[in-house]
C-alpha positions, -999 to +999 in steps of 0.1 A: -273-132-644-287-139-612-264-157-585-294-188-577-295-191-614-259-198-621-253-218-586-283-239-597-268-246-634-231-247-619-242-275-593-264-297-610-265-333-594-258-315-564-278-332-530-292-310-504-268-320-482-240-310-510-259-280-514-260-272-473-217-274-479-218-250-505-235-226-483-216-236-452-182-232-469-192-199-489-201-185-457-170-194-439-151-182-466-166-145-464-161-148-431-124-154-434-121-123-458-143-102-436-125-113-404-088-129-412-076-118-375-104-144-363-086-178-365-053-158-354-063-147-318-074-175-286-097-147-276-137-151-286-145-125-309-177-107-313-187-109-349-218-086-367-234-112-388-243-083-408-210-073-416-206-100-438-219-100-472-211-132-490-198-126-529-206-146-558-168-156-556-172-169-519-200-192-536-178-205-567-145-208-543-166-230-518-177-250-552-146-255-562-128-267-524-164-295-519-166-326-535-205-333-541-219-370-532-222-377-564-183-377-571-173-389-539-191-422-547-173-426-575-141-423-564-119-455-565-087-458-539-082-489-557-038-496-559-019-523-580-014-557-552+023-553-544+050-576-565+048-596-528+014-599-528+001-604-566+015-644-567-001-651-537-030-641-550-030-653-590-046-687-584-077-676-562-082-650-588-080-674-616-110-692-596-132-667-592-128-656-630-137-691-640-166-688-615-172-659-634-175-671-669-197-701-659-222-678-644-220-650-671-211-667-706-224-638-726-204-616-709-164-610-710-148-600-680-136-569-686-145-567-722-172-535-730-204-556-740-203-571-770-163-571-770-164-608-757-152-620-797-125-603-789-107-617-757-126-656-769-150-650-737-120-645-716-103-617-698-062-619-701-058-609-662-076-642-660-058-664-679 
């Protein structure tokens, strides 16, 4: 099949600044094949663009090493508090969960909707 046909299935969701990376790192990746001597030397090296034919392997490589906008927002760098920490912390939590409840009865923290029968309204890190 034709390479824009499967890029354009294989990056759906993809942003035009996602899709400007793809491009970017498929490039730099041909580059690297054509040219490996070229992040080896100090020197400035004079490169023929032309020599450079970008594969449809450079393309699904680069797709593979970017992470598009979409997943990157996503992404949680959320840790457990520390045994040090968690104590210190239990009662203000407990606040804000009751704050919580009172301003979303229908709704149990944590629960999937309609799963508040089974907590009784409440979430257990709460109690």
């Amino acid at each position: 099949p034709e390479l824009r046909a499967e890029l354009a299935r294989a990056c759906v969701g993809y942003c035009g600044a996602d899709l400007k990376a793809l491009c970017t790192e498929s490039m730099l990746r041909a580059l690297r094949r054509s040219f490996p001597q070229i992040y080896e030397v100090e020197d400035k090296l004079q490169v023929d663009p032309s020599a450079i034919t970008v594969t449809r392997e450079d393309f699904y490589d680069a797709r593979d090493a970017i992470t598009p906008a979409a997943h990157r927002a996503s992404a949680t760098h959320a840790r457990p508090l520390s045994a040090t920490l968690a104590p210190c912390l239990r009662r203000p939590l407990a606040s804000l969960c009751q704050l919580a409840q009172l301003a979303l009865p229908m709704l149990a923290l944590g629960a999937p909707a309609g799963d508040a029968s089974k907590s009784g309204g409440r979430d257990a890190r709460c109690a």
